[in-house]
LUMMI-26872 format. One record per atom (N, C-alpha, C, CB): residue number from 1; residue in three letters; chain; atom name; x, y, z. Coordinates in steps of 0.02 Angstrom, whole numbers, plus 50000, padded with zeros to 5 digits. Last residue first. Glycine has a CB too. Layout:
REM residues N
R   nr  rest  kette  atom     xx     yy     zz
R  NUM   Ala      A    CA      X      Y      Z
...
//
This chain:
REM residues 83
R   nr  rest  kette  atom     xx     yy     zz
R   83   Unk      A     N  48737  51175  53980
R   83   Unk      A    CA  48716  51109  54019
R   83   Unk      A     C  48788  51086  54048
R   83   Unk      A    CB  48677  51044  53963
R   82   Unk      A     N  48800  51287  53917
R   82   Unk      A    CA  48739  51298  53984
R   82   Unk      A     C  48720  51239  53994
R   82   Unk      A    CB  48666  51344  53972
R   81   Unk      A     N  48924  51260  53842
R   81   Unk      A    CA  48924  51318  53897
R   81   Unk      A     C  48859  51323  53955
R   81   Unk      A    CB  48923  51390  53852
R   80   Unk      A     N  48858  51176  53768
R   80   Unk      A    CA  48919  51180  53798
R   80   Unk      A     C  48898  51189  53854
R   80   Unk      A    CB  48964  51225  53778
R   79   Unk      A     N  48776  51272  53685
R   79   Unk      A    CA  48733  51211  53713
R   79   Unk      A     C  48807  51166  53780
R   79   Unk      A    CB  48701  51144  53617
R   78   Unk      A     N  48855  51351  53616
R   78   Unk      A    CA  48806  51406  53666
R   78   Unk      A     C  48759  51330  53727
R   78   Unk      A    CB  48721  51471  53589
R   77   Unk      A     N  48922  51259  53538
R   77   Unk      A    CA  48957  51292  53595
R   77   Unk      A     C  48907  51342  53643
R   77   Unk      A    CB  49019  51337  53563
R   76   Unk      A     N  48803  51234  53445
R   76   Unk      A    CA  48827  51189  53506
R   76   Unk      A     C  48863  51208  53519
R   76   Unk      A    CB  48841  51131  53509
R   75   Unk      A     N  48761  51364  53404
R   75   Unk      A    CA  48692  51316  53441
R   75   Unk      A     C  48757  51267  53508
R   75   Unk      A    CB  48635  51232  53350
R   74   Unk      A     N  48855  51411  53301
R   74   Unk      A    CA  48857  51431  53397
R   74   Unk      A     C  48831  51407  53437
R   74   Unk      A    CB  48837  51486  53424
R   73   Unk      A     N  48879  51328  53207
R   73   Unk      A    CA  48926  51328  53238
R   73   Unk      A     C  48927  51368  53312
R   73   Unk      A    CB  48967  51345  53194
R   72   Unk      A     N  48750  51333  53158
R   72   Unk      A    CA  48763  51266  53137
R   72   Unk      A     C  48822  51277  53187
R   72   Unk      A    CB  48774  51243  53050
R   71   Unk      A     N  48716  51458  53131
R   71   Unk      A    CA  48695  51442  53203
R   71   Unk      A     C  48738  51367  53188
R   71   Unk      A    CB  48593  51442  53225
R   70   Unk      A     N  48778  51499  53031
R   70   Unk      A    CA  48815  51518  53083
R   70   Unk      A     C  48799  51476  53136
R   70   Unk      A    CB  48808  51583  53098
R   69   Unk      A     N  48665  51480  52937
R   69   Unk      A    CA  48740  51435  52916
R   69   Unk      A     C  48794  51458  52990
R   69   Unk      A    CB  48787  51475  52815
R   68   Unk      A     N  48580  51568  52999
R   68   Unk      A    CA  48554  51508  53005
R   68   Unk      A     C  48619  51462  52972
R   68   Unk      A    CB  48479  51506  52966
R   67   Unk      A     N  48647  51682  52965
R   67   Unk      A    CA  48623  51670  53023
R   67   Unk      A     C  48601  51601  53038
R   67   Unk      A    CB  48576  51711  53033
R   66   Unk      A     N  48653  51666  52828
R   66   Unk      A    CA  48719  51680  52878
R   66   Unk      A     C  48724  51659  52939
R   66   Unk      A    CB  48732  51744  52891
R   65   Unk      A     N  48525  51695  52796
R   65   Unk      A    CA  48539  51619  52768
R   65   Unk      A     C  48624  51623  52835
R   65   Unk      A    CB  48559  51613  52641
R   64   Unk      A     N  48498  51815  52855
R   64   Unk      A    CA  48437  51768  52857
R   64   Unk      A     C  48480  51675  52843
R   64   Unk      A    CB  48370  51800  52777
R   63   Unk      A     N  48571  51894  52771
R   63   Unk      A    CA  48573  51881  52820
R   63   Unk      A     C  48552  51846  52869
R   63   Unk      A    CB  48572  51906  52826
R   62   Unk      A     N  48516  51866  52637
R   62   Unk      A    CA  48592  51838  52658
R   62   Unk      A     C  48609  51839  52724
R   62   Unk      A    CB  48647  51875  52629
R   61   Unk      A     N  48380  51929  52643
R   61   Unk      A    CA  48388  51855  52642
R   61   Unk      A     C  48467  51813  52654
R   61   Unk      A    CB  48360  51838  52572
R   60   Unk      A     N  48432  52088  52670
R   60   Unk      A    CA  48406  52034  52732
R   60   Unk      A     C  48396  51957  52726
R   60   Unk      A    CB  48337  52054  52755
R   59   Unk      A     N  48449  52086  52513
R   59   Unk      A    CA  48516  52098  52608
R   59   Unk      A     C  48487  52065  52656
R   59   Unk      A    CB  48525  52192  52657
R   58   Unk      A     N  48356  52069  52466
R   58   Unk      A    CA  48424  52039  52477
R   58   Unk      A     C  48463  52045  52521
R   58   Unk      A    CB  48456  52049  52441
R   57   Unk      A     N  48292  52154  52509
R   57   Unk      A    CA  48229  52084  52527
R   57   Unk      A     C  48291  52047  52523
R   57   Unk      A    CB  48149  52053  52462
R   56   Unk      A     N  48255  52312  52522
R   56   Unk      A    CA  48313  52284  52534
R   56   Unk      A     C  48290  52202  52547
R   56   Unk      A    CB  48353  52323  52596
R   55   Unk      A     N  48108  52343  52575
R   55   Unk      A    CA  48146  52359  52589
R   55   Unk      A     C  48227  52323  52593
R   55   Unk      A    CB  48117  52376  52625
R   54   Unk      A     N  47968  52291  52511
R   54   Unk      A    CA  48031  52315  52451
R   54   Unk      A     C  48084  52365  52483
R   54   Unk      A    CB  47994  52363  52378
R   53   Unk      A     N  47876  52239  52599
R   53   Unk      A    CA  47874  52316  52610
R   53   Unk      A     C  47917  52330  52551
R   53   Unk      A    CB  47904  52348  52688
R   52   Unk      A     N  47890  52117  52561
R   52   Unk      A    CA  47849  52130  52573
R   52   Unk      A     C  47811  52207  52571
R   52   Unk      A    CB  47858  52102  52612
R   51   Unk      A     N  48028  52104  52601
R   51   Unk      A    CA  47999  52095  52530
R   51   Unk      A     C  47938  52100  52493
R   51   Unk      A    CB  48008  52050  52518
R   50   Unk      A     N  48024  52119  52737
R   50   Unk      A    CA  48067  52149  52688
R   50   Unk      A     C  48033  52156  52624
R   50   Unk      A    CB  48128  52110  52680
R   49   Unk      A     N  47929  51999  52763
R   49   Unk      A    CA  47941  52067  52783
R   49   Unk      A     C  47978  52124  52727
R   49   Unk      A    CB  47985  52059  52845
R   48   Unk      A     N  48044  51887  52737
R   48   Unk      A    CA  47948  51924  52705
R   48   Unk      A     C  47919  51976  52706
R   48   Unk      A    CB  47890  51906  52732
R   47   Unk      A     N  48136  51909  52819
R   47   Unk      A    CA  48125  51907  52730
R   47   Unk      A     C  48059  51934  52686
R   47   Unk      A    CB  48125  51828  52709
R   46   Unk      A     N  48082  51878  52951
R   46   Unk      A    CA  48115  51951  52921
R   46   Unk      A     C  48120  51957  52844
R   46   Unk      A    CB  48194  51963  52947
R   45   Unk      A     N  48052  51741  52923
R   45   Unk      A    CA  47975  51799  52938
R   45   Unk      A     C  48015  51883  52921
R   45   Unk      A    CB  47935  51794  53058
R   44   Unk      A     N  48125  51688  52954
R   44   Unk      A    CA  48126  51686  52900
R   44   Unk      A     C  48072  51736  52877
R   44   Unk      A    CB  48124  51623  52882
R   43   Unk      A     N  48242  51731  53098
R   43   Unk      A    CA  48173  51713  53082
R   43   Unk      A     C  48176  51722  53002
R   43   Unk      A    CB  48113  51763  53122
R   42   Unk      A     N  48400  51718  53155
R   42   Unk      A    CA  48347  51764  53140
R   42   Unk      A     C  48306  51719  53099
R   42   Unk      A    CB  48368  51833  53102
R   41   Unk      A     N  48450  51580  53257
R   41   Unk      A    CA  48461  51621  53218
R   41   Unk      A     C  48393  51654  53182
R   41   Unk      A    CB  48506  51592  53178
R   40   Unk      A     N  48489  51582  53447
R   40   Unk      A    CA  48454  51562  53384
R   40   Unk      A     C  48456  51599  53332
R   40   Unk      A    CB  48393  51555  53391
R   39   Unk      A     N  48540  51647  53558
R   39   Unk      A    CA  48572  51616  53501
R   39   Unk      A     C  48526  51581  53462
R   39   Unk      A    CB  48625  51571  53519
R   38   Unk      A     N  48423  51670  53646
R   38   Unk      A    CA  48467  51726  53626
R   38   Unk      A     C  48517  51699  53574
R   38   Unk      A    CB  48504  51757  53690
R   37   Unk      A     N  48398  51536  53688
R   37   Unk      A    CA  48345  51557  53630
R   37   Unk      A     C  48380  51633  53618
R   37   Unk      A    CB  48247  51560  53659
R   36   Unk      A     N  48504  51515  53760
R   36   Unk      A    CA  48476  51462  53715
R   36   Unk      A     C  48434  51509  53660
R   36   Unk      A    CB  48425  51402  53761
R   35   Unk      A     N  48473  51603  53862
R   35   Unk      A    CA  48543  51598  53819
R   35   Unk      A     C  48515  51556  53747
R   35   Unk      A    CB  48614  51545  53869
R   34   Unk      A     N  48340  51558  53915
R   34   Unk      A    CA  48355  51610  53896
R   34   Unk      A     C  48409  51648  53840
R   34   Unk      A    CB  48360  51622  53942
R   33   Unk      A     N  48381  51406  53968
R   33   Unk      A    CA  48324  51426  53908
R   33   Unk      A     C  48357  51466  53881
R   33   Unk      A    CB  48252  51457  53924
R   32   Unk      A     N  48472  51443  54072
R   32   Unk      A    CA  48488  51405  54016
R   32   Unk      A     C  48452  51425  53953
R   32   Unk      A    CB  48474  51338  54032
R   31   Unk      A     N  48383  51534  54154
R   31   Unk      A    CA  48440  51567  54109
R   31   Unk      A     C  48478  51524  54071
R   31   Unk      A    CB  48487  51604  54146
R   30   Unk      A     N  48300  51422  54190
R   30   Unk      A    CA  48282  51484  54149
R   30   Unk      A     C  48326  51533  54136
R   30   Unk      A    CB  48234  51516  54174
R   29   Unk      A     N  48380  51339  54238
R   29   Unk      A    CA  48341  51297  54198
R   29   Unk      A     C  48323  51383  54151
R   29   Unk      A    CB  48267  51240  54248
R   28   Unk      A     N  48464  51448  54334
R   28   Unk      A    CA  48440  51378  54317
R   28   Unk      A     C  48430  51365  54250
R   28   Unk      A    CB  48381  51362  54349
R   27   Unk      A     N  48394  51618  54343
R   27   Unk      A    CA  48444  51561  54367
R   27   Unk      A     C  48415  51486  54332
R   27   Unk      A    CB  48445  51556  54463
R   26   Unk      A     N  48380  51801  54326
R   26   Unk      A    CA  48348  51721  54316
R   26   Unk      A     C  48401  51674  54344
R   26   Unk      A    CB  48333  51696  54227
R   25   Unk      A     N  48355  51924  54376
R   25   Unk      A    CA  48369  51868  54412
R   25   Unk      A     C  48354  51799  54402
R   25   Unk      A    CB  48350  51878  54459
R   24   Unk      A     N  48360  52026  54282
R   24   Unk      A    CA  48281  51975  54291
R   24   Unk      A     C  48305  51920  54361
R   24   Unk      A    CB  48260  51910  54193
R   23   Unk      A     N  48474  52066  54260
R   23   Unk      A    CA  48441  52116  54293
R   23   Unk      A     C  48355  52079  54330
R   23   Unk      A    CB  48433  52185  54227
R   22   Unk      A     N  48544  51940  54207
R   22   Unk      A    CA  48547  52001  54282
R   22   Unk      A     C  48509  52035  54308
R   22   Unk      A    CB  48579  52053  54282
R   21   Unk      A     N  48484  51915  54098
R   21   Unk      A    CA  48478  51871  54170
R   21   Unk      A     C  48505  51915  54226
R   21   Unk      A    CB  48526  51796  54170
R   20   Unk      A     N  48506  52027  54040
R   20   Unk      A    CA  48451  52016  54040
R   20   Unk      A     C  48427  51984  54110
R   20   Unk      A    CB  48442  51982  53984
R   19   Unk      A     N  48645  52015  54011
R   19   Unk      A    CA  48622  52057  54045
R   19   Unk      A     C  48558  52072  54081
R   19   Unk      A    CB  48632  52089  54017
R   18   Unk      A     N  48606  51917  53925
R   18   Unk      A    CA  48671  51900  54004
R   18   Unk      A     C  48663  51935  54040
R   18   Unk      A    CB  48751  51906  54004
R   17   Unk      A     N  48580  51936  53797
R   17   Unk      A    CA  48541  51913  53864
R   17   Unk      A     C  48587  51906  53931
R   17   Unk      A    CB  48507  51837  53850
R   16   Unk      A     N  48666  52037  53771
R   16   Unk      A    CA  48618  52088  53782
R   16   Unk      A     C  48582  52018  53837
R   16   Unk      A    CB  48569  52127  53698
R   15   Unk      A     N  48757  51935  53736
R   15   Unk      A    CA  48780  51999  53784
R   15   Unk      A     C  48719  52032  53811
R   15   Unk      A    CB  48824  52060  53742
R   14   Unk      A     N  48680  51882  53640
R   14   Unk      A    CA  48697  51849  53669
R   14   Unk      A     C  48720  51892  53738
R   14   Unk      A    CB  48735  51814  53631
R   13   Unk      A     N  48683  51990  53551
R   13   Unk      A    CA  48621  51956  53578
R   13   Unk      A     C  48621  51916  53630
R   13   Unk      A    CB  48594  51921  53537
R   12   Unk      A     N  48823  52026  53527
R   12   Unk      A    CA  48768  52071  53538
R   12   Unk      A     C  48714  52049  53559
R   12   Unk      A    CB  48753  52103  53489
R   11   Unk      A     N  48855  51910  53437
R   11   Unk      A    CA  48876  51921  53521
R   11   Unk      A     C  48840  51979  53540
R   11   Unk      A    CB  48962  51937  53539
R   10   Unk      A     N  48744  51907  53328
R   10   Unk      A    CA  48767  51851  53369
R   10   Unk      A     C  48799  51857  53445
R   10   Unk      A    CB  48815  51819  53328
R    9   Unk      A     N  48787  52030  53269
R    9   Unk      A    CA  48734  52008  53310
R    9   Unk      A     C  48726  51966  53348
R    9   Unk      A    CB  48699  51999  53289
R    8   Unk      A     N  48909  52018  53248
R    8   Unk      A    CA  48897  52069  53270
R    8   Unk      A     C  48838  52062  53295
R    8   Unk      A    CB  48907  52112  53233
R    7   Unk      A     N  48909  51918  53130
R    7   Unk      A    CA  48948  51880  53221
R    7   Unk      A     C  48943  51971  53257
R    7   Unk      A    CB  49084  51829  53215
R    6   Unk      A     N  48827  51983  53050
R    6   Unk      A    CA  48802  51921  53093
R    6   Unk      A     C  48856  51895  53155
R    6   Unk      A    CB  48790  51856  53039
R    5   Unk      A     N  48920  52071  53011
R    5   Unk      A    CA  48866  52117  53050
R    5   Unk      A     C  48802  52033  53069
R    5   Unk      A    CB  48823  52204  52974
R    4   Unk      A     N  49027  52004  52968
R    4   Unk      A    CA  49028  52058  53001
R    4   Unk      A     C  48985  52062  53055
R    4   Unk      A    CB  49019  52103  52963
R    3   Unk      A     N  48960  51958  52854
R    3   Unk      A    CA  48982  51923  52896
R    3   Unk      A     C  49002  51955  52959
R    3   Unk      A    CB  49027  51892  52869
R    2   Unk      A     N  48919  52058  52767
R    2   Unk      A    CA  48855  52017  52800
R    2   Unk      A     C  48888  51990  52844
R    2   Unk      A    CB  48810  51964  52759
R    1   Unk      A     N  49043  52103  52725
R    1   Unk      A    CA  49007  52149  52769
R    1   Unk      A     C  48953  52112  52808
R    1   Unk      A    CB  48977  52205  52728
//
């Protein structure tokens, strides 16, 4: 299910910036960035959070680790695609 709902975010974020550069008219160097930092993987700061408040601190640390064992395979096709 975690796997799922990380290549569910992953193109969901990525889709959501594409759209982003449309509507912002970015170009260049700043819709490279933009893509770039729309594939990065979720923050470790959501864990803390979680665990913090005792909302579910496991679910979000597998997603947390998915995301960051995923980026190992989108960083460089998302790095491809914009240089």
């Amino acid at each position: 299910m975690q796997i799922a709902a990380n290549v569910l975010n992953v193109s969901a974020t990525l889709l959501v910036g594409l759209l982003l550069i449309s509507l912002f008219s970015l170009e260049g160097m700043q819709a490279a960035q933009f893509i770039l930092f729309c594939a990065l993987p979720p923050a470790v700061l959501n864990f803390m959070l979680a665990e913090q408040y005792g909302q579910e601190p496991d679910k979000v640390a597998s997603i947390v680790l998915l995301g960051n064992v995923s980026s190992i395979l989108v960083i460089p096709v998302v790095l491809y695609f914009i240089l």
